[in-house]
C-alpha positions in Angstrom: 0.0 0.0 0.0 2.9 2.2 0.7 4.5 1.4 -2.7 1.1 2.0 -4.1 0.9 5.7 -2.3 4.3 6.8 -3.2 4.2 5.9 -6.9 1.1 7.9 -7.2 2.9 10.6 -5.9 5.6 10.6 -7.9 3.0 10.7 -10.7 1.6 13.1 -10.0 4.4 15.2 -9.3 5.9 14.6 -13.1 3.3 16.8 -14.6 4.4 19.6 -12.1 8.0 19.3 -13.2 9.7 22.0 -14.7 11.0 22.1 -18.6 14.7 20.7 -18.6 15.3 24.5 -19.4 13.4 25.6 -16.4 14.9 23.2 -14.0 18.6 24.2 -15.4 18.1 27.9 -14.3 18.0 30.0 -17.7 16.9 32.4 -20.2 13.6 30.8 -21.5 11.1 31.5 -23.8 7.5 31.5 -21.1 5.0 32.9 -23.2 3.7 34.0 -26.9 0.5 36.1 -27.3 -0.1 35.4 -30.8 -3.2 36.7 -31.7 -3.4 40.3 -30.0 -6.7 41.8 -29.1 -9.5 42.8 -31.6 -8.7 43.5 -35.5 -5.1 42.9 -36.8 -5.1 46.7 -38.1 -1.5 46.9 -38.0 -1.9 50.0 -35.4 0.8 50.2 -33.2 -0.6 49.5 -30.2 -2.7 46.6 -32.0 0.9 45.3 -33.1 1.9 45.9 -29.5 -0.3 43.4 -27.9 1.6 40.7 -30.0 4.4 39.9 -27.7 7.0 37.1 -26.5 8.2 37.3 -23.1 11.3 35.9 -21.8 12.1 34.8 -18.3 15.1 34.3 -16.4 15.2 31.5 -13.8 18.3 31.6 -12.7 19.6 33.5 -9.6 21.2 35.9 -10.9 21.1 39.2 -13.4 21.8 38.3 -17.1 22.9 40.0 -20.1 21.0 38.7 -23.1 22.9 41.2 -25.8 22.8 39.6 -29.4 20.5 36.7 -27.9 17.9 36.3 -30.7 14.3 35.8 -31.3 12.5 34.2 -34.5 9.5 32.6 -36.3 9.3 30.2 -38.4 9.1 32.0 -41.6 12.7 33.5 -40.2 11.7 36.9 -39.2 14.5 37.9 -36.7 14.7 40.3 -33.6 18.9 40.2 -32.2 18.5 42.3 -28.4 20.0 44.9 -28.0 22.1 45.6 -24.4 19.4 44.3 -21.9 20.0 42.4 -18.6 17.1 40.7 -17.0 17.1 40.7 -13.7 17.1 37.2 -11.4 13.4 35.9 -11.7 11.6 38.7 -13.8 10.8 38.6 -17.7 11.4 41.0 -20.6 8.7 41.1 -23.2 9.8 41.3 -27.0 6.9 43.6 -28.6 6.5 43.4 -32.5 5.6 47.1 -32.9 7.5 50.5 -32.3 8.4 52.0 -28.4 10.9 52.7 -26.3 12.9 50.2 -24.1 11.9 50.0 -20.4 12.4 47.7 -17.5 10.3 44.6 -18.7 9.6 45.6 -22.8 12.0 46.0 -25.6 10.2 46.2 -29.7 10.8 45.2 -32.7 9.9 47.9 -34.5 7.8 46.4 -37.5 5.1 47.7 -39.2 3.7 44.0 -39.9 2.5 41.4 -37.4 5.4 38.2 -36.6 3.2 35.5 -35.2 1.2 33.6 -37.0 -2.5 33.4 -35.7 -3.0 29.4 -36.0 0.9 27.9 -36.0 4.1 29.4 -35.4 7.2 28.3 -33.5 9.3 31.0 -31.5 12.9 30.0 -31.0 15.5 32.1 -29.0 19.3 31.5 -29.2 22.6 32.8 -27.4 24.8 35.2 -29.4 26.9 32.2 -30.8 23.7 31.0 -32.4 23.6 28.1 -30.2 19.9 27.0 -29.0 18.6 28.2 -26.1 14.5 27.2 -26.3 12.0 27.1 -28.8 7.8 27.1 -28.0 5.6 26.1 -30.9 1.7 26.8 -31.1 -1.0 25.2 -33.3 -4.2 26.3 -32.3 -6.7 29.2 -33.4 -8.9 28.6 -30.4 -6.5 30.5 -27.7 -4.5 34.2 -28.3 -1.4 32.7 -26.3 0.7 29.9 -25.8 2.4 29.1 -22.2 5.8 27.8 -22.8 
């Protein structure tokens, strides 16, 4: 019976387990909003709301300078000088603004993300791969990485 209770614990506990990425301590990829809010006018603030955010689980401040972001069609954002500070996220906006604690843009004209499919993938300066978080669904505006 004891056997019984602690392998359903350790069940249970898998699905609360953190990506290999997440358990590591890193810079990963935690969310894409996809589809922003209302119309896709191409405003800026309508191209705003279309965002991936980045989180740093480690410890410690990092400096994610020439880190980039893409799609699949190969759209490409390379950050600029930007630490992220232990435990917080920056979010990578598609449209135009200034860079402030938490936000950094793109400064496109033209939406990135894909309404339906799309796969975001982030990688150090060296080009090496850091995380990727891929969406199929028209049913949700954002994808939890």
């Amino acid at each position: 019976m004891l056997a019984a209770a602690v392998a359903a614990a350790a069940s249970a506990s898998v699905a609360l387990l953190p990506t290999q990425a997440q358990a590591a301590g890193s810079i990963h990829l935690y969310k894409v909003y996809y589809d922003s809010p209302g119309s896709d006018t191409r405003s800026n603030s309508s191209l705003n709301a279309e965002y991936v955010q980045i989180k740093n689980s480690t410890s410690r401040a990092v400096q994610i300078k020439g880190y980039t972001l893409r799609d699949k069609t190969g759209y490409i954002y390379t950050f600029p000088s930007y630490r992220v500070s232990a435990g917080k996220t920056v979010k990578v906006h598609t449209g135009r603004g200034s860079q402030s604690a938490g936000h950094v843009y793109w400064g496109r004209g033209a939406y990135v993300w894909n309404n339906d499919k799309d796969t975001a993938t982030l990688r150090t300066p060296s080009g090496a791969f850091r995380d990727s978080c891929s969406y199929n669904s028209t049913r949700y505006d954002y994808k939890m990485c």
